[in-house]
C-alpha positions in Angstrom: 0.0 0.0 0.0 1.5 3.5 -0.6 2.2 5.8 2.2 -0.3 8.4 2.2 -2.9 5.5 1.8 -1.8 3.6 4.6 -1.2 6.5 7.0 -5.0 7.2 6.5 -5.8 3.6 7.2 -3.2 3.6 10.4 -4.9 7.2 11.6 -8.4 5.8 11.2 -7.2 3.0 13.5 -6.3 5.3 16.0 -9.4 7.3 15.9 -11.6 3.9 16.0 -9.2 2.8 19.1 -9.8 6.1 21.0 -12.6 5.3 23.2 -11.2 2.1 24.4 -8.0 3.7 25.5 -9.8 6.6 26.9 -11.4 4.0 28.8 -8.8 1.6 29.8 -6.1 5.0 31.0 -9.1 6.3 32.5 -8.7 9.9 30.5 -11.0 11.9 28.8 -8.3 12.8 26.7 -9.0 12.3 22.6 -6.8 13.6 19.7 -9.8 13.9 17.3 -11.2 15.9 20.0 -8.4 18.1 20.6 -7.9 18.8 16.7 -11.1 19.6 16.1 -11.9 21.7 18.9 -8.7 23.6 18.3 -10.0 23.9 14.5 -13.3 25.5 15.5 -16.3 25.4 17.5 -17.8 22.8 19.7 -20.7 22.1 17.0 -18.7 19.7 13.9 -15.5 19.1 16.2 -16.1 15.4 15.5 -16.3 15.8 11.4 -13.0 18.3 11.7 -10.8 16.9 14.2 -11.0 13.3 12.1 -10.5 15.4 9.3 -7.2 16.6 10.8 -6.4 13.8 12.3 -6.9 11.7 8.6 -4.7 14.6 6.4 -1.9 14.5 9.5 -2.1 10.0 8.7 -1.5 10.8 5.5 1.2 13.2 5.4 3.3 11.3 7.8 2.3 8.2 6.1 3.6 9.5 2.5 6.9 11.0 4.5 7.4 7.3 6.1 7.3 5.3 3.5 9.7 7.5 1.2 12.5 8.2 4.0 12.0 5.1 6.0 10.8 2.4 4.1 8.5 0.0 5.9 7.9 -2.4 8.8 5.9 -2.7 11.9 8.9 -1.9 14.1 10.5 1.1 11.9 6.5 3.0 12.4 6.5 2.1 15.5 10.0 3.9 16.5 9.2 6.7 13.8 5.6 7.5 15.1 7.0 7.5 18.8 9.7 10.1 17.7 7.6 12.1 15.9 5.5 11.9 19.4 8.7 13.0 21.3 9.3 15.6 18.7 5.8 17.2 19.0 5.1 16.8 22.8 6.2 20.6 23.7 3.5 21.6 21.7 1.2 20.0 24.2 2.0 23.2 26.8 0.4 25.2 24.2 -2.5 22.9 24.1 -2.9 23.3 27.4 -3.3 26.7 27.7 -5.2 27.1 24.6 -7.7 24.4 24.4 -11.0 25.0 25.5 -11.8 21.7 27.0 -8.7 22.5 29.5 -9.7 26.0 29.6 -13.2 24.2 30.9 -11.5 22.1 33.3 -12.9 19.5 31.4 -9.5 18.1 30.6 -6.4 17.1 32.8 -3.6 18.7 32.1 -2.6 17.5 28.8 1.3 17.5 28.7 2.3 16.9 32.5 -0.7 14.2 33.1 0.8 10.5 33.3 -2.6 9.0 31.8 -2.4 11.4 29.0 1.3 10.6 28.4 0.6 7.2 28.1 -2.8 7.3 26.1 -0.3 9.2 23.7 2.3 6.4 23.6 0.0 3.4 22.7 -1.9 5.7 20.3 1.3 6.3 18.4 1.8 2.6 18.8 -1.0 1.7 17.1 -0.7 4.0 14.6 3.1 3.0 13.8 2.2 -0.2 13.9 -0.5 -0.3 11.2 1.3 2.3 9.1 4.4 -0.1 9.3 2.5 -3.0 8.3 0.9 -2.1 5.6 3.7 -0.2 4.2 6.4 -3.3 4.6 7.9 -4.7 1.6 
């Protein structure tokens, strides 16, 4: 499957995996949710933040496959770098999202359930990505 394609597969994964994991880390915490309500009001954050969240699969899916080949454990290690890479931007997040402006939300980048809701997401998401993108 080519890159872009399977980075929208791997991010739909994710998104369908979400309220399981909010569940099992006990965290209201979604990254549909936070995309979307960053991208708008609280009416439609659902349709947008998947629409983010779908375009970001496929950007990083297209960028995978052409500087790092393939293979469950190579998106795996990529997607949990490009977690690493991104996390400061989660300060920002929480002082700019609504839902933490609410008090709806935890803390987002200091919260230990958060943290780890983030790590298996990416998991999954590297995981699927490198799977279907292996040679």
């Amino acid at each position: 499957m080519r890159g872009a394609s399977a980075g929208v597969v791997a991010a739909a994964g994710w998104a369908a995996c979400e309220p399981l994991l909010g569940r099992a880390l006990r965290t209201p915490f979604s990254d549909v949710r936070m995309l979307g309500r960053l991208t708008g009001p609280e009416r439609g954050w659902r349709a947008r933040g998947l629409a983010v969240h779908l375009a970001n699969g496929a950007v990083f899916g297209w960028a995978f496959e052409r500087l790092a080949g393939g293979g469950i454990r190579r998106g795996v290690v990529v997607a949990q770098a490009e977690n690493a890479a991104f996390w400061p931007m989660m300060f920002a997040v929480d002082r700019l999202h609504a839902d933490r402006r609410a008090g709806t939300w935890p803390p987002i980048a200091t919260n230990p359930r958060t943290i780890g809701y983030e790590l298996v997401s990416h998991t999954i998401f590297g995981a699927i990505l490198g799977a279907l993108t292996a040679r």
